[in-house]
N, C-alpha and C positions, 0 to 999 in steps of 0.2 A: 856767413861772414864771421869772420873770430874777431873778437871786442880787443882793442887795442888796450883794455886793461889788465887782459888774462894772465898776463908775467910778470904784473907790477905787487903784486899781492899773495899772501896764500893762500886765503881763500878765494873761492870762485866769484867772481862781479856776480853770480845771483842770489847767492850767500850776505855777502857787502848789499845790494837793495834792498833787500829784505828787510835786513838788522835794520838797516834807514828807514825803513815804511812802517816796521812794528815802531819803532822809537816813535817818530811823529806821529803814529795812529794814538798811542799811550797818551800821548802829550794832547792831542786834539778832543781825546776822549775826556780828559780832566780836564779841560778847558771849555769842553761844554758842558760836562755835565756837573761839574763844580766850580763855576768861574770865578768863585770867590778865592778859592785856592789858588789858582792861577796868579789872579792879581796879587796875593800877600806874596807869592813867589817872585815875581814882577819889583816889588819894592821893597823884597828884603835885597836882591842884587843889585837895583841902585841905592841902596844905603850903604852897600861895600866900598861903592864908590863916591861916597860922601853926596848924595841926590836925595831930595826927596819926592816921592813922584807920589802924588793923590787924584785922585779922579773927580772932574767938576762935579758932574752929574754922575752921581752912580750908579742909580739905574738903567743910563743909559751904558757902561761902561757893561757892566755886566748881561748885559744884552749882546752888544758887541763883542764883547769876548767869549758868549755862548755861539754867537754867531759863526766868528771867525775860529773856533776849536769845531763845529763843525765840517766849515770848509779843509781843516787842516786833515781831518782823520779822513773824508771822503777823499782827498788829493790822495796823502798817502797811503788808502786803498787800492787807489787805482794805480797806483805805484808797485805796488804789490803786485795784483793783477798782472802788470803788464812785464813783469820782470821776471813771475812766473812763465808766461806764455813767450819772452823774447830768449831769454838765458836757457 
């Protein structure tokens, strides 16, 4: 079946998920494995937006966002994976 996106683009949709799975996987992987970075990135963007965002409990923050940059880089692994084997 041909992907109703293959003429909207120049590159090929498996080209396009790819770039989308390395980005998130980058992002997932600084996320867990330095989530301190993560969050200063977190709250320098809502200072752009005149917010100040701080975390009650930090250790649990930082837990959680090791957490969830795991889930993120596993998801778009498996993004990857499958975009390889559909495209």
């Amino acid at each position: 079946m041909q992907c109703p996106l293959s003429g909207c683009f120049v590159f090929s949709p498996k080209v396009i998920f790819l770039m989308i799975a390395l980005i998130g996987f980058v992002l997932g992987a600084v996320s867990a494995f330095r989530p301190e970075r993560s969050i200063a990135f977190y709250q320098r963007i809502m200072k752009y937006f005149n917010w100040k965002a701080e975390p009650i409990d930090a250790a649990k923050e930082l837990r959680n966002t090791r957490i969830l940059g795991l889930w993120l880089a596993g998801l778009n692994l498996a993004l990857a994976v499958f975009a390889g084997m559909k495209f």
